[in-house]
C-alpha positions in Angstrom: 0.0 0.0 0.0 3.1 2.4 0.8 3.5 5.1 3.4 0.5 6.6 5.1 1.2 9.7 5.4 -2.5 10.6 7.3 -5.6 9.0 7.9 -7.0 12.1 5.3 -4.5 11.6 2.5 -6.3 8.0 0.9 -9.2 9.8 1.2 -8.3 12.8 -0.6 -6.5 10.4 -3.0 -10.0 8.7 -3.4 -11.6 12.0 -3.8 -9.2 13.5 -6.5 -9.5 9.8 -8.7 -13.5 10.5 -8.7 -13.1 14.1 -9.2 -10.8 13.0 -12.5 -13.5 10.9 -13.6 -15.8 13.2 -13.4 -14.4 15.5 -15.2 -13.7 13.0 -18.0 -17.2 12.2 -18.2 -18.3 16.3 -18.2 -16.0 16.7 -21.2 -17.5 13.2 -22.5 -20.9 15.0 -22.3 -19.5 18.5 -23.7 -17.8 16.6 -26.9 -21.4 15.0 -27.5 -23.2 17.7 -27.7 -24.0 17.7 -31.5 -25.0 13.5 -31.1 -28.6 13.1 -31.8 -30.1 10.9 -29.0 -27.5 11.6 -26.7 -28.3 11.9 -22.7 -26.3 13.3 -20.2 -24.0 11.1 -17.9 -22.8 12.0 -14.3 -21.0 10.2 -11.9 -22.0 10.4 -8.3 -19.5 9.3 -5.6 -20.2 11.7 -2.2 -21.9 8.7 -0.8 -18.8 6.3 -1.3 -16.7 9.0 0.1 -18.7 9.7 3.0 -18.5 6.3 4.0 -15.1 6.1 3.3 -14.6 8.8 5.5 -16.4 7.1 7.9 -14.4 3.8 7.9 -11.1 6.3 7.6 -12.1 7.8 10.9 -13.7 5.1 12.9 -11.9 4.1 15.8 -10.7 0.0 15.5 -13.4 -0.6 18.7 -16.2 1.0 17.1 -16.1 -1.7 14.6 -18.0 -4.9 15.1 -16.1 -8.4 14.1 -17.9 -11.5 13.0 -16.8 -14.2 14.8 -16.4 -17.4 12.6 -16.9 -20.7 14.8 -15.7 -23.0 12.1 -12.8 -22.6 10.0 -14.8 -23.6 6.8 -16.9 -20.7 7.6 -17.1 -17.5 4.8 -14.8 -14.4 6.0 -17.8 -11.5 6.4 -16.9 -8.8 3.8 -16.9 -5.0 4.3 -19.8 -3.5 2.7 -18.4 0.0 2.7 -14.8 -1.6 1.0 -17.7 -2.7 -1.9 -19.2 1.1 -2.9 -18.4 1.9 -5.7 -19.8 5.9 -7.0 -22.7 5.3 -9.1 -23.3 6.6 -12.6 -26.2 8.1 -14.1 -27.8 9.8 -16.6 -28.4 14.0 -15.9 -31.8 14.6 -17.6 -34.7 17.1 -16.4 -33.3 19.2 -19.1 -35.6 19.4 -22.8 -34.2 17.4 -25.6 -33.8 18.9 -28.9 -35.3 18.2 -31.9 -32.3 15.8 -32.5 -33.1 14.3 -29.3 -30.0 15.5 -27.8 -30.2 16.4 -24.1 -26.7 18.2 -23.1 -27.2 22.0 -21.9 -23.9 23.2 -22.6 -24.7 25.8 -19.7 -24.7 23.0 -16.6 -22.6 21.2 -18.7 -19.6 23.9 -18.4 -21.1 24.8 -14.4 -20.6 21.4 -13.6 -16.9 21.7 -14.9 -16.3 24.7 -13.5 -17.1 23.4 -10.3 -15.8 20.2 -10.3 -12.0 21.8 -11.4 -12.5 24.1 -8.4 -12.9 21.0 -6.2 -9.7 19.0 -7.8 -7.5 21.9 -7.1 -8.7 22.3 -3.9 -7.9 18.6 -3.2 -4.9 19.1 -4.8 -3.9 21.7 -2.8 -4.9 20.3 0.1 -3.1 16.9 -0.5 0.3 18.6 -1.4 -0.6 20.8 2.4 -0.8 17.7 4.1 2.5 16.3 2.5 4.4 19.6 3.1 3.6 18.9 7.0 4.8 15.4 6.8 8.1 16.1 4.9 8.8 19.3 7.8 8.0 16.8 10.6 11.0 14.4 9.0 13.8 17.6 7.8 13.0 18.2 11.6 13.8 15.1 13.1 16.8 14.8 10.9 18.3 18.1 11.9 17.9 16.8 15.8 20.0 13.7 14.7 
């Protein structure tokens, strides 16, 4: 897995993946815009990272462990380790005559949004790293 730098930074690392794929899928939508048929797809993942948050955060008492009283029992699996962020498709809005559904107006709000959010991460996650690396040129000037 590597070095765990905080219990935050896989989360944020989580975060900035769906937050790349939802941008992908945004310009996906953009680039289709002229496609007749074509319906808006969005990716929704703040209920995956919520309760990956929660599982981040949890304290190791808090969780409940099935007990197996035979060894040729199933292991239990961990829900929250199975979410995965859920696509769907954006409609509400009128369809052209083509029937097209992309409103290049939420389409480039969404976008505009969702970059604010990555570099916010982003920033956040190099933060986060920047403490780490001054906790260790610290302790090596002390040696």
């Amino acid at each position: 897995m590597g070095l765990n730098i905080s219990r935050a930074h896989e989360l944020m690392k989580s975060a900035l993946d769906y937050r790349a794929a939802r941008q992908d899928m945004i310009a996906g939508n953009i680039a289709n815009a002229d496609t007749p048929f074509y319906r808006p797809k969005d990716i929704r993942f703040e209920d995956v990272l919520a309760q990956k948050s929660a599982s981040v955060f949890a304290e190791k008492s808090q969780k409940l462990q099935m007990t197996r009283t035979d060894g040729a029992h199933l292991e239990g699996t961990d829900p929250q380790s199975e979410s995965k962020p859920t696509t769907f498709f954006r409609d509400g809005h009128m369809a052209r005559n083509d029937g097209n559904s992309v409103d290049l107006d939420v389409e480039t709000t969404e976008m505009a949004k969702n970059s604010t959010m990555f570099n916010a991460l982003t920033a956040a996650l190099k933060k986060d790293s920047m403490l780490f690396k001054s906790v260790i040129d610290a302790s090596a000037k002390t040696s």
